[in-house]
N, C-alpha and C positions, 0 to 999 in steps of 0.2 A: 583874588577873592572877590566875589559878585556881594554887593552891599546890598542884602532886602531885608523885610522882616524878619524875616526867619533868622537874623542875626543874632536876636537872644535864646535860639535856641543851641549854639555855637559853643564851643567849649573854651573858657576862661582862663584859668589853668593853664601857665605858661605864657600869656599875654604880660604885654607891658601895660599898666596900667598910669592914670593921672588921672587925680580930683582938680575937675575947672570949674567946677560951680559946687558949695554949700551954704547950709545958713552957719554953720558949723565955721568958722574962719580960720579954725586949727586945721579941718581937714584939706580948705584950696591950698592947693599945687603941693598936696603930699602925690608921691609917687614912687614905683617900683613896682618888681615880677610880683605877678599875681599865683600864691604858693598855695594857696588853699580858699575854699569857696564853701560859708554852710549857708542858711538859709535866708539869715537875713544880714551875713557879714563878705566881705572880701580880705582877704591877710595879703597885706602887698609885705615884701620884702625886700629891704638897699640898702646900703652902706651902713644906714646907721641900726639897725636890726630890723623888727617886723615889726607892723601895724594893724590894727581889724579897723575898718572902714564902713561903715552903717551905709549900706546901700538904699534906703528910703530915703535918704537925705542929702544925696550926691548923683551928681552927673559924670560921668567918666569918658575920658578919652582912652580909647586901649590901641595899643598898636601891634597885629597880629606878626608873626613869622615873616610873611611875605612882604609887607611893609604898610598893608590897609589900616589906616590909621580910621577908626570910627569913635563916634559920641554917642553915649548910650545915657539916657535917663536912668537912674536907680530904682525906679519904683519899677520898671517892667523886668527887673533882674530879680526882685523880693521872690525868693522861692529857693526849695533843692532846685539841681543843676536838671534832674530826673525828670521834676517836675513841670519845668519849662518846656521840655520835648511836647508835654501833651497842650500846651497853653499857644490861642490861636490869638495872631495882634490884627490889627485893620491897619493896611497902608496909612502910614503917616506923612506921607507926601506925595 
């Protein structure tokens, strides 16, 4: 998988996911499958059940299928999944 902006237009859903940054200290290094996605939540699910995850307040590491391991800030995931298709980012790097 090619890593560009267009990452947060990429479907979630079924990613691994990991919190490595919050102000939140319950949410760092919560982690697990990423089972559902609404607009301003992520539902990871692991061993120990499921969690909703406030994506405005976290940074996530996901690690897709193929094995691209990316960091995504939370605020540019704030939205339906729909809704990000039409949402344009400026090169961050």
């Amino acid at each position: 998988m090619k890593v560009t902006p267009d990452i947060i237009r990429y479907e979630f859903i079924g990613a691994k996911g990991l919190v490595v940054q919050s102000p939140n200290t319950n949410y760092i290094g919560l982690s697990g499958l990423v089972v559902n996605e609404s607009k301003n939540t992520f539902t990871f699910q692991n061993q120990e059940g499921t969690r909703n995850i406030i994506k405005d307040v976290a940074t996530f590491d996901f690690t897709f299928n193929d094995g691209t391991v990316v960091e995504i800030d939370g605020k540019l995931l704030v939205g339906r999944s729909e809704d990000r298709l039409k949402k344009s980012v400026k090169r961050l790097w």
